[in-house]
C-alpha positions as CSV (number, residue, x, y, z in Angstrom):
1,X,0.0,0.0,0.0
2,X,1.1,3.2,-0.8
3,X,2.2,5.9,2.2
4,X,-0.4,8.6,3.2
5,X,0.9,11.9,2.6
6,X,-0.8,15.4,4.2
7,X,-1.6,15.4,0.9
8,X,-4.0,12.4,0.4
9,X,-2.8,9.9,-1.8
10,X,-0.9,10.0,-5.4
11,X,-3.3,9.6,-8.3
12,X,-1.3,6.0,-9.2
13,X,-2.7,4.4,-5.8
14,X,-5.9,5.3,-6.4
15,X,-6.0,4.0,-9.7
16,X,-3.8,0.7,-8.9
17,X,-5.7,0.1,-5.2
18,X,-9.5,1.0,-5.9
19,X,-11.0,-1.4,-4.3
20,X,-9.9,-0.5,-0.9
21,X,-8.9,3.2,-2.0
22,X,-12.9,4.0,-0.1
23,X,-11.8,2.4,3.2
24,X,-8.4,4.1,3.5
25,X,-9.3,7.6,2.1
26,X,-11.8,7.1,5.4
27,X,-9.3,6.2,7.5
28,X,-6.7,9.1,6.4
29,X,-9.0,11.7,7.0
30,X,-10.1,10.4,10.4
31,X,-7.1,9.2,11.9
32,X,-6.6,11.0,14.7
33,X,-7.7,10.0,18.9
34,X,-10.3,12.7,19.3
35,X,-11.9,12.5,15.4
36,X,-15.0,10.0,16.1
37,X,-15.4,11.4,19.7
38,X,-15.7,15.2,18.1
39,X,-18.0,14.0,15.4
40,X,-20.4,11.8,17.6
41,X,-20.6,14.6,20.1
42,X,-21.4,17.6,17.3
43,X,-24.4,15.2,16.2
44,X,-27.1,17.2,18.2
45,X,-26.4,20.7,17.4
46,X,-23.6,23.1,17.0
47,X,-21.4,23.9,19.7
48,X,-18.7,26.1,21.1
49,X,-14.8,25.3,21.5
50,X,-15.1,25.6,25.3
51,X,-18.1,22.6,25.1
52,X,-16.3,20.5,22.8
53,X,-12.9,21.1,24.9
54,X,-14.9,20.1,28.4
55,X,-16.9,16.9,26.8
56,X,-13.7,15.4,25.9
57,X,-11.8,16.5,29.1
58,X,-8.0,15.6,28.9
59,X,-7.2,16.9,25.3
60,X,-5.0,19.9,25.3
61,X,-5.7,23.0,23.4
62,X,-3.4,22.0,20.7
63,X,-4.5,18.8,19.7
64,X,-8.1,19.6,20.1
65,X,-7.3,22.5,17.5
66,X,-5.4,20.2,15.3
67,X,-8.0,18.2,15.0
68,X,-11.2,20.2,14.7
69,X,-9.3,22.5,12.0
70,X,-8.3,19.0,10.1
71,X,-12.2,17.9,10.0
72,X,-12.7,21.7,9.0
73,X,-10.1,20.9,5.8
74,X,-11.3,17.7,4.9
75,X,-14.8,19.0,5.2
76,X,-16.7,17.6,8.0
77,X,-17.2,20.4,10.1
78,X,-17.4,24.1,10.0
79,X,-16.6,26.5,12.2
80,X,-18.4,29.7,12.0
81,X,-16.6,32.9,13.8
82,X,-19.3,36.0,15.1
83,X,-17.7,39.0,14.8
84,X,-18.0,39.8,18.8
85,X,-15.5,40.9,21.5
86,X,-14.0,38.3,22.1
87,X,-14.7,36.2,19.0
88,X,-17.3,33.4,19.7
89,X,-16.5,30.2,17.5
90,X,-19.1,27.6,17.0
91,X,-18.6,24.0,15.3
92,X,-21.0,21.6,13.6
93,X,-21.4,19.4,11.3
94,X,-21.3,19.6,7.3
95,X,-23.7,18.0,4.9
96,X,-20.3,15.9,4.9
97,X,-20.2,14.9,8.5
98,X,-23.9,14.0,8.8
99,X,-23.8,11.5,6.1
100,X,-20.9,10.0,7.9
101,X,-22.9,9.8,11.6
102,X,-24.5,6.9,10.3
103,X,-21.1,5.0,10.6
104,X,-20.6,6.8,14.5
105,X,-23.7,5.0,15.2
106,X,-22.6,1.7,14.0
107,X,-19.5,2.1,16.1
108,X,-21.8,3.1,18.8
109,X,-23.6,-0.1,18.3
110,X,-20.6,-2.3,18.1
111,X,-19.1,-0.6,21.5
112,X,-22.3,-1.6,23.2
113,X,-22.1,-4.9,22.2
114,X,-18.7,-6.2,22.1
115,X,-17.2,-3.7,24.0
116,X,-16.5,-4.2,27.8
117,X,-19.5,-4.1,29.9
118,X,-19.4,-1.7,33.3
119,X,-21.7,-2.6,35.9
């Protein structure tokens, strides 16, 4: 398989590896820890940095930026700014992301099921 670049992948890949080509391009743009967890959590309604940064509790203010303004570029969020002192930021989902909350929900599922069971 041919490396993953910042870039995507090289037109020669896609061409030579189609029939997985789907299943890795949806990997590449959702690697990343806090990806799903963002996603699943932006499902409801839109929601501020602060939000997002307390729901997921131990990421630090880097990574969580990393990552939201990755789903931004790969088009599974957006972030709208209002032009108020300070700046309020909100996050939701793109026409994008909620076709891919159908697959959050499957992992959901499969969680519940498989996944170790608290009492």
């Amino acid at each position: 398989m041919s490396r993953i670049c910042k870039d995507g992948f090289d037109k020669e890949y896609i061409k030579d590896q189609r029939e997985v080509y789907g299943i890795a391009y949806t990997q590449n743009i959702l690697s990343g820890r806090w990806k799903y967890l963002i996603l699943w959590f932006l499902k409801s309604k839109e929601r501020r940095y602060s939000e997002i940064k307390a729901f997921l509790g131990d990421i630090s203010q880097g990574s969580l930026t990393k990552q939201l303004r990755e789903l931004e570029t790969d088009g599974l969020i957006n972030r709208k700014i209002y032009p108020e002192v300070p700046p309020r930021v909100e996050y939701s989902l793109s026409s994008k992301g909620e076709e891919f909350i159908p697959i959050i929900d499957l992992m959901e599922e499969f969680g519940k099921k498989f996944g170790e069971q608290v009492d």
